[in-house]
N, C-alpha and C positions, 0 to 999 in steps of 0.2 A: 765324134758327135759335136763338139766345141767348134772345131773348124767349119764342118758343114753348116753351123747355126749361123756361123759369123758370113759364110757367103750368102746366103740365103736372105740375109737380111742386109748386105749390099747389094746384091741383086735388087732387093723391093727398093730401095733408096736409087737405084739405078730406072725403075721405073716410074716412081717420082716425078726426078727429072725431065723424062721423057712429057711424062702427062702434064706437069706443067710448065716445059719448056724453059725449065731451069738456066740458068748460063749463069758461072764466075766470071769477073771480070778482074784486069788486071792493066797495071800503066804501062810503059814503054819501057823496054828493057834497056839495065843500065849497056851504057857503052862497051865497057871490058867485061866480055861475053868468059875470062878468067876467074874473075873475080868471084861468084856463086863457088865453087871447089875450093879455088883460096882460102873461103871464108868458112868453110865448112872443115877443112883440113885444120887452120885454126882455132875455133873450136872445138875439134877433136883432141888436142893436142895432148891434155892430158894424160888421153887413155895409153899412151905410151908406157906411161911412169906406174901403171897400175901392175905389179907383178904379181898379187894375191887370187890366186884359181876361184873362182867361187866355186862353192858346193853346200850342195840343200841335205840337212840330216833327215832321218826318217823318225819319223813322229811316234810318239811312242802310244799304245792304245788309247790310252787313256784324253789325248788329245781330243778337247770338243772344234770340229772344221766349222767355223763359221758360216752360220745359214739365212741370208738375206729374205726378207719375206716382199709379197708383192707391193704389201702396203706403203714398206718404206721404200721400197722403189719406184714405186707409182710416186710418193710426194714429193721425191728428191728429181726426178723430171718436171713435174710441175713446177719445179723451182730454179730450174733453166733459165739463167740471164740469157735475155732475147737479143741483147747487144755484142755476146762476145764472137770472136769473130772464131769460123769453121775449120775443125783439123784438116789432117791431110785427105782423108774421107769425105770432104764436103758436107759434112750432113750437119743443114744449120741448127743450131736450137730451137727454132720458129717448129722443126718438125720431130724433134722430141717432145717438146712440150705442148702442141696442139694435138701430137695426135699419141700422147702419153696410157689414156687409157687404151686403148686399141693395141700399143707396141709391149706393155710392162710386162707381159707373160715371157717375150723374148729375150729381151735384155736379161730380166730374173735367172733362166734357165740359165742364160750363159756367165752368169755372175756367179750362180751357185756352183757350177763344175766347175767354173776355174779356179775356187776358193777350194773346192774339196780335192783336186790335181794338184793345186801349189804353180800353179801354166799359166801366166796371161797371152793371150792370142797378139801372135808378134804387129795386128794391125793395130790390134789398142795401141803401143807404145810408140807408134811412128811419128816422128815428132819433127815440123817444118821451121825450117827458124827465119823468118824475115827480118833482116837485118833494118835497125835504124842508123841513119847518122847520129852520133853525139852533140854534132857543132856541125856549122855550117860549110867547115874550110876542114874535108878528112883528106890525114897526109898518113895514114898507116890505117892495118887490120883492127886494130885494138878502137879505133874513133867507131866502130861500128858497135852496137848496144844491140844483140841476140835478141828478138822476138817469139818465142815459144809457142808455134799452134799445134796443138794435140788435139784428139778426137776429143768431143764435148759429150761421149757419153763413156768414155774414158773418165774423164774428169767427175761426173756421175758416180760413178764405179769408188777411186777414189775417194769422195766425200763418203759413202758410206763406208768403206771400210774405216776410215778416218776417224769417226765418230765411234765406233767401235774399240778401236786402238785407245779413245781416250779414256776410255770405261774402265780399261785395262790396268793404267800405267797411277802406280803412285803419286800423290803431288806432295812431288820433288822438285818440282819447279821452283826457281829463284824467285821472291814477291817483285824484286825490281826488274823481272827479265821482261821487258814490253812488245816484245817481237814477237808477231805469229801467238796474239791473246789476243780474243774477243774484246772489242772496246778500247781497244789500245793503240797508241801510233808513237809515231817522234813525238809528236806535240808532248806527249807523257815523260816520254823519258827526260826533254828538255825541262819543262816544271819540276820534275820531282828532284834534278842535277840542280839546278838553279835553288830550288827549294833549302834543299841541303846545307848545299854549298856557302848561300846567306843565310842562315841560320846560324851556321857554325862562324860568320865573320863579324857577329854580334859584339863575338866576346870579345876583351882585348888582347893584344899583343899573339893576335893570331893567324896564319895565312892555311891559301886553301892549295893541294898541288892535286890538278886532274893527268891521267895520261888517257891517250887515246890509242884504241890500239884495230886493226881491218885488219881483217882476213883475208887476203886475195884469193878469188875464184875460191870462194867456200865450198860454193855448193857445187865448181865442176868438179871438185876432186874427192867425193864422195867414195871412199872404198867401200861396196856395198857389203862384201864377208866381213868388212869390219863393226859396218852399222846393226846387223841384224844379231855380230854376236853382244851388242850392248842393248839390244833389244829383248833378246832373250835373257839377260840378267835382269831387266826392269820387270819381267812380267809373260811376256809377248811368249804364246805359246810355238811350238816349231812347226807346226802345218802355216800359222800366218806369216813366221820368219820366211821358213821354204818362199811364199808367194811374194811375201817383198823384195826376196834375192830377185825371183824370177822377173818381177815388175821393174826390178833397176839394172837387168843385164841383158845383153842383145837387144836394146833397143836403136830401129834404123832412124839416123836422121841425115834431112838432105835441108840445102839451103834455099829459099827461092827471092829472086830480085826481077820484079816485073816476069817477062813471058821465062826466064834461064830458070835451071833447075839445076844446082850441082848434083855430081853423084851421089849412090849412098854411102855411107858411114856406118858402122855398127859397133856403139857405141854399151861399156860396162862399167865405167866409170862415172860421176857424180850420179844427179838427180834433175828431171825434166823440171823446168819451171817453167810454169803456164802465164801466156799473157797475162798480163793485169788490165790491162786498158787498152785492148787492139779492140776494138769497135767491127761487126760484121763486114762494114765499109773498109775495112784495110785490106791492103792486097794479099 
């Protein structure tokens, strides 16, 4: 029933198009027609190193399956940024969010099965990556900066369960952790290090020693059986673990640069990261 709901409703997005004579647009493909697989083989590269099986445990009765209602699905489409730019699905925002009351029954339905199965529908998680240059002069793979397009009712999806998760989880949060808080950015974290930092050089015969420390590729090398079993220590019951393994393994993604499309990939290692500021208008 999950699958049939998800064609059905690209079918109507397929008639959309037709009725209003929809067309993407895209620029002139790069030169080395290699390059799109290249860059998609690179980014996969991780998933090499992952040798942990994932596996979903079964939920014991008493598990309450998280149950999305229309209303909050109805406002979290209403609140579709009209600028980000469309997953591999094409389906802009422009037509979630104008024609939100009319679709929320659908989306609902397919939100609630998939939460009560532990299944996301392998099209939610298809994920296109448009490669940016870093710098003006690229002389390897690595100058290119991954662009993440996912389905934008994906992301939908997403933010409510999200909101949900936070309901869940203790705060255990570090007060000085600034990443991924409401209201927070570098600018904070630089103030609050500064802050400190001169405060404490008030006094005399004193020095300050910071280290810095990155994580490379944090977020590609997410083992997912590893993430869900500290999830489920924080709180997170195992019908929503099951659905977040399922949400972060077997997802296809492919590269695209102007008209080239590399293969796919199927990827069960890290975690998608969704544009931040690709604008509709990006290719």
């Amino acid at each position: 029933m999950l699958f049939s709901v998800c064609r059905d409703m690209r079918r109507m997005w397929q008639g959309i198009q037709a009725i209003t004579n929809y067309r993407t647009t895209s620029p002139a493909c790069d030169s080395d027609a290699y390059l799109p697989d290249a860059l998609n083989n690179f980014y996969a590269r991780f998933e090499a190193q992952n040798v942990v099986m994932a596996r979903k445990n079964t939920p014991s009765p008493k598990d309450q399956v998280l149950c999305l209602t229309t209303a909050d699905v109805r406002k979290t489409l209403h609140g579709v940024n009209l600028r980000k730019a469309a997953g591999p699905d094409n389906i802009p925002g422009r037509v979630l969010r104008g024609c939100a009351d009319q679709l929320v029954d659908v989306p609902t339905d397919i939100f609630n099965i998939s939460l009560s199965r532990g299944v996301v529908p392998t099209c939610f998680k298809a994920t296109t990556i448009v490669p940016m240059p870093k710098k003006s002069s690229v002389s390897c793979l690595n100058d290119y900066h991954p662009v993440a397009l996912t389905p934008i009712i994906m992301k939908c999806f997403e933010r409510l369960v999200m909101r949900h998760i936070k309901t869940m989880l203790p705060p255990s949060l570090d007060p000085l952790q600034f990443a991924y808080c409401p209201n927070c950015s570098t600018d904070n974290a630089i103030t609050t290090t500064l802050h400190l930092a001169l405060t404490h050089l008030d006094n005399n015969d004193i020095h300050v020693r910071m280290l810095f420390i990155d994580f490379s590729s944090a977020f590609n090398t997410i083992i997912p059986q590893h993430l869900i079993g500290k999830l489920n220590l924080l709180g997170l019951n195992t019908s929503l673990c099951n659905w977040i393994l399922d949400f972060l393994t077997g997802r296809p993604q492919s590269v695209r640069i102007g008209n080239s499309i590399s293969n796919t990939s199927t990827l069960s290692t890290g975690a998608p990261r969704a544009a931040c500021s690709v604008r509709c208008c990006s290719p």
